[in-house]
Every structure is written in structure tokens, then in C-alpha cells.
C-alpha positions, 0 to 999 in steps of 0.5 A, a space after each residue: 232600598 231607601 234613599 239616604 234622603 228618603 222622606 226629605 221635601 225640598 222647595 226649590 226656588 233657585 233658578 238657574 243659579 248654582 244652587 240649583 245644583 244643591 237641589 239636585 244633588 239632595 234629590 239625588 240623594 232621595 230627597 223629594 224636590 219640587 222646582 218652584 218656578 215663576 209662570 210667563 209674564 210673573 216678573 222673573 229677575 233672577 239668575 239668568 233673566 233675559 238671556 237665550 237660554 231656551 230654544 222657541 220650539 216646544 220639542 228642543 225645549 223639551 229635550 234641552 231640559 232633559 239633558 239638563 242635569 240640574 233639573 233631574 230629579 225634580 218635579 216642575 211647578 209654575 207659581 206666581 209669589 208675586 200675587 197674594 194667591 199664589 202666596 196662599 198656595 206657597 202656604 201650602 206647600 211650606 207646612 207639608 215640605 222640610 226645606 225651602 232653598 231660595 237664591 233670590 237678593 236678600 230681602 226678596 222672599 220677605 216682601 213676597 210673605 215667603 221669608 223665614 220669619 213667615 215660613 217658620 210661623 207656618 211650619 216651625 220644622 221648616 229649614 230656609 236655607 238663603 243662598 246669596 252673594 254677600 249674605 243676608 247682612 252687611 253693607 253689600 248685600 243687595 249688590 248684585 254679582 257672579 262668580 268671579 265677583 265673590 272670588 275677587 272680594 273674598 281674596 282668592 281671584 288676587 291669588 291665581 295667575 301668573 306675576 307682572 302686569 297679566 290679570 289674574 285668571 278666572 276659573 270657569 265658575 268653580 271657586 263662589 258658584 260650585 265650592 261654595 253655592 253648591 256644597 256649603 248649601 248641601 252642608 248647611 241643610 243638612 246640619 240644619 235637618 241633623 240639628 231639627 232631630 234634636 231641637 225639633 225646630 228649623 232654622 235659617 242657614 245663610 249661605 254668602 258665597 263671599 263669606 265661603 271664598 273667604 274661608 277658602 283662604 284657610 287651605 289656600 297656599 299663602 291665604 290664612 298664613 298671612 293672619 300671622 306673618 302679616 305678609 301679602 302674597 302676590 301672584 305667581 308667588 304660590 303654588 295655585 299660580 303654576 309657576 314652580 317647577 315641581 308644581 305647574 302644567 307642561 306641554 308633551 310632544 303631541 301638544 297635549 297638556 301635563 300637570 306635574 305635582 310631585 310636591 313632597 321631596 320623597 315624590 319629586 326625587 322619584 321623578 327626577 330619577 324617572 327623568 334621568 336627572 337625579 342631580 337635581 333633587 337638592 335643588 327643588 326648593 332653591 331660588 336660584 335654581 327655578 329658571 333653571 329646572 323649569 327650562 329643563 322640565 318643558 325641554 323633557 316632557 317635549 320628547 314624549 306624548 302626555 299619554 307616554 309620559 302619564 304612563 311612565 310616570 305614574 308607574 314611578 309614584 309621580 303625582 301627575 296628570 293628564 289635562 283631559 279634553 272634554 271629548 277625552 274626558 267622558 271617555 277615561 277608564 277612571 271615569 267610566 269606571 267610577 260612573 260619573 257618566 251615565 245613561 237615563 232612558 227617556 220615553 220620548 228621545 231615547 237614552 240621555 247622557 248624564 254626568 252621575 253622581 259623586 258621592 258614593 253611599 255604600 247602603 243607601 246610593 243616590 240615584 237619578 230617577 228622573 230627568 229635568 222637565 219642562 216648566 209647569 209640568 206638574 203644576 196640576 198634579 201638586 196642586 191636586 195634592 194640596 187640595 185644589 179642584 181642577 176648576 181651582 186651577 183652571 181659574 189660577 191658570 187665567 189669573 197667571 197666579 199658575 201655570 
């Protein structure tokens, strides 16, 4: 059964970065990745340079990357693009593949003759989708930054967390990195292919991670309202701060943790009755009640465990949830029901566990066909491919132009 990316090749030069997760889920997706990753000693400065990711030993390196999800589905190469040789090769491989994704600051792959304007002269198909902080244009955008860099200049950092003199609360990587590194990368490649079939020609597609925290703000409780009220929401003020009775996280009896959401008044009724406490449903969105309902909403959900009151209240048609440990997590019947946990078999350590794959295609499924390799592993066999004797390599490998 073909692949919904089936016949798709994919040049991925992300490094650790959060992009490197748009790779892999076009390679889940039948797409054929090829990782592009800087040899030893080719002047690697990208995302995670000069941090202890990878143990010394040859084995628990081998069997980390296994283990790293991000690499599945993707071969290996090691190419210096920093010597002109190694350019010639990338050369190669742009007029035979369909993407190039790259997360490099904006003006890196140009010096390094890789850039669009290159690519495209090569291969007028090829797609360069460029996958950056602030974008390929504006006064920022050779700044450096992470996450919580792009959350707080784009708006949404401002937002969450409680009121006074607290910060506010970073979320684990997920606003800049995931919602916006991940999927608009994933989105933008394929308007760019479904824009190839008609014009016949690819494009660059620019991701800024600023630019998408922005437009976040568009579905944000007290974001895109301020373009018309002209009101600057403060913390603790809307609903992605916790801080409405009917909207925020409790603790249960057995110290374990709720989420409590019944926004909608036909939702909050239920649970007011469910809790015994029906005289309450006309005051949810009373001001002057807020104290009042959060003091008797912690005293409740104290009497019970969050297991106890999960079960209770979802049978009465209450939005709400549990807040799952990671160790619970990878255990719950909707989880494993849905196989977002996983099992690959590895020829060398056995049955490797992998967190699957969200998007579920009833005719053409993604699959996860093989697991993260070492760095390198298939320098050989792509070179082969492009028409390199094994002498060619020998001799590039002594040049450090591969590895």
C-alpha cells in the first residue's frame, strides 16, 4: 500500500531543532528522508552545538539514536557544505530530491551556494522551506533565540500564568518549537507540493516561529480581540491563566491533579449538579462570586481521588481531565488504544519503544519503517547512488568533505 507521501524526497538539514520533527513526520507519512548532517570537524553551529547530547560510546550512541523518534525514518549522510566539494555534491542531490528543509539563521545556506536562488537554478521543482526564529526578513533576523524567545516576542508568553508580581509560565517548548516549528513547516511544504502540481515549479516557503506565535493570537482568549477593543489583557485575566473557577486545575485527594473545563453553562450546570451544588449555576460568570466558587470547587475535589472524580464526572458530560504523569501516560486505554505508543523491532536491542503517529489516514497510513541511525550511516550507499566510485569516497572521506 503506497504511502500518502509516497515517491516525495526530502533533504533534511535541521539539526536538532524542532524542524527536525516536520522531517520526520513527512517521513512518516512515505516520504523519503535523507538527514544531511555536518561530518566531525565541518564547524557545526547549529541548534544544540556544544551540548552532551551523545554518550562517547559507539554502542549507547547507537542505541540512543534508535530511541530517538525524531531520526526514524530517515537515512544518514555526513556532508561538509562548508567546502566547495561538498557543494558539488549537495548539487547532486537537490536535482534528484523535492524538498530541501533547512533551520539554519537566514543567510547561511546562501553563503554556502545551497540557498533557494541556487537550488531552484539546479532543480526549478525544488521546494526550500527555511525554518527560522524570526524569519528571512526584518530587523531581527539574524538574532538568535529558542522557544520562549518566539513566545514572548510574538504576544503569547504575556498571556499565560497567574496575575501580581509571578512571571509568567513557559510551556515545555510547545508554543514557537512545536505549534509552530513543527506543524506550519509540515503545512507549508505541502501547499508548496499541491502548489508544484499546478505551476510545475517550487517555491521558498519561510517559516518564522515569531510570525506563527503571532498568529496564535487569533484563537487566543483576549489575543486577536484586542485589534478591536483596543484593551491589553493582562494576566490572570483570561482563560489560558487558570484562574476561573470553571476553567483551571484542582488537586484530589490522592494529590494527583484535575483539569476542570465545563466552559459552556449547559457543561458547568451538569457539573454543579453532579457536585451536589446546583445553586451555583447562575453565578459562573459572576465577578463577585469567583472567590467564592473557587474555595468551594478545591474544598470538593479534596474529598475524592482524581480517578474517582474522572469517572464520576465524565459520565455526567463534564469536560474534564486527568493530568497524566508520563509513567501513567504511556499507559492509558485511549492512548494505547489509539497507538500513539509503539513498538519497532531492532536487529541489534531488541523492541524499541516509539511514541506513534497522530495523524491517522484511513487509505494510505503512515508508518514507521525504520528507526533513528548513527551519523554517517548511509554516506556510502547515497553516494554510490549519485554516481561516486568507492575510490571518490575514500578520497572525500580524507578531506573530511564526508563521512
Amino acid at each position: 500500500m503506497a504511502s500518502a507521501l509516497s515517491g516525495i524526497k526530502v533533504l533534511d538539514m535541521t539539526g536538532l531543532g524542532p524542524a527536525s520533527i516536520a522531517a520526520m513526520m513527512l517521513g512518516d507519512m512515505g516520504a523519503e528522508v535523507l538527514k544531511i548532517d555536518l561530518p566531525p570537524g565541518g564547524g557545526s553551529r547549529g541548534v544544540g552545538d556544544g551540548l552532551p547530547y551523545f554518550p562517547e560510546s559507539d554502542e549507547e550512541n547507537e542505541k540512543m539514536n534508535a530511541y530517538m523518534a525524531t531520526n526514524r525514518n530517515k537515512r544518514n549522510m555526513a556532508l561538509n557544505l562548508r567546502q566547495e566539494a561538498g557543494q558539488k555534491i549537495f548539487n547532486r542531490l537537490v536535482a534528484e530530491f523535492d524538498v530541501v528543509l533547512e533551520a539554519f539563521r537566514p543567510g547561511v545556506m546562501d553563503r554556502m551556494n545551497a540557498g533557494y536562488e541556487a537550488a531552484s537554478k539546479i532543480n526549478p521543482r525544488i521546494i526550500v522551506c527555511s525554518v527560522s526564529g524570526y524569519g528571512q526578513t526584518g530587523p531581527y533576523r539574524s538574532f538568535p533565540g529558542h522557544d520562549a524567545n518566539y513566545a514572548g516576542m510574538g504576544g503569547v508568553l504575556g498571556l499565560t500564568g497567574d496575575d501580581g508580581d509571578r512571571p509568567p509560565v513557559i510551556a515545555l517548548n510547545i508554543v514557537a518549537d512545536i505549534a509552530v516549528a513543527v506543524y506550519q513547516t509540515v503545512i507549508g511544504i505541502l501547499l508548496a507540493i499541491c502548489a508544484r502540481e499546478r505551476t510545475g515549479r517550487g517555491q521558498h516557503v519561510d517559516i518564522s516561529m515569531t510570525d506563527g506565535v503571532v498568529q496564535i493570537l487569533t484563537g487566543v482568549p483576549g489575543g486577536g480581540e484586542f485589534l478591536y477593543q483596543g484593551v491589553v489583557p493582562k494576566r490572570g485575566e483570561t482563560m489560558t491563566s487558570g484562574t476561573l473557577p470553571f476553567y483551571s486545575v484542582y488537586k484530589a485527594k490522592d494529590d494527583k491533579w484535575l483539569t476542570l473545563c465545563p466552559i459552556e453553562p449547559r457543561f458547568y450546570a451538569n457539573m454543579c449538579k453532579a457536585l451536589g451544588k446546583e445553586e451555583m449555576i447562575p453565578f459562573q460568570f459572576d465577578e463577585s462570586k469567583k472567590d467564592e466558587l473557587f474555595a468551594t470547587f478545591k474544598e470538593i475535589f479534596l474529598t475524592k481521588t482524581r480517578d474517582e472524580w474522572f469517572d464520576e464526572l465524565t459520565k455526567a458530560d463534564v469536560p474534564i481531565g486527568k493530568v497524566l504523569e508520563l509513567d501513567e501516560l504511556f499507559s492509558d486505554p485511549q492512548v494505547l488504544q489509539r497507538q500513539m505508543l509503539v513498538e519497532v523491532d531492532h536487529p541489534k536491542f531488541g523492541k524499541i519503544q516509539q511514541i506513534g503517529i497522530s495523524i491517522k489516514l484511513s487509505d494510505t497510513p503512515g508508518t514507521i519503517r525504520s528507526l533513528g541511525v548513527t551519523l554517517g550511516k548511509h554516506t556510502q550507499e547515497v553516494m554510490t547512488g549519485l554516481g561516486y566510485s568507492e575510490e571518490d569516497v575514500l578520497e572525500f572521506r580524507k578531506q573530511g568533505v564526508v563521512f
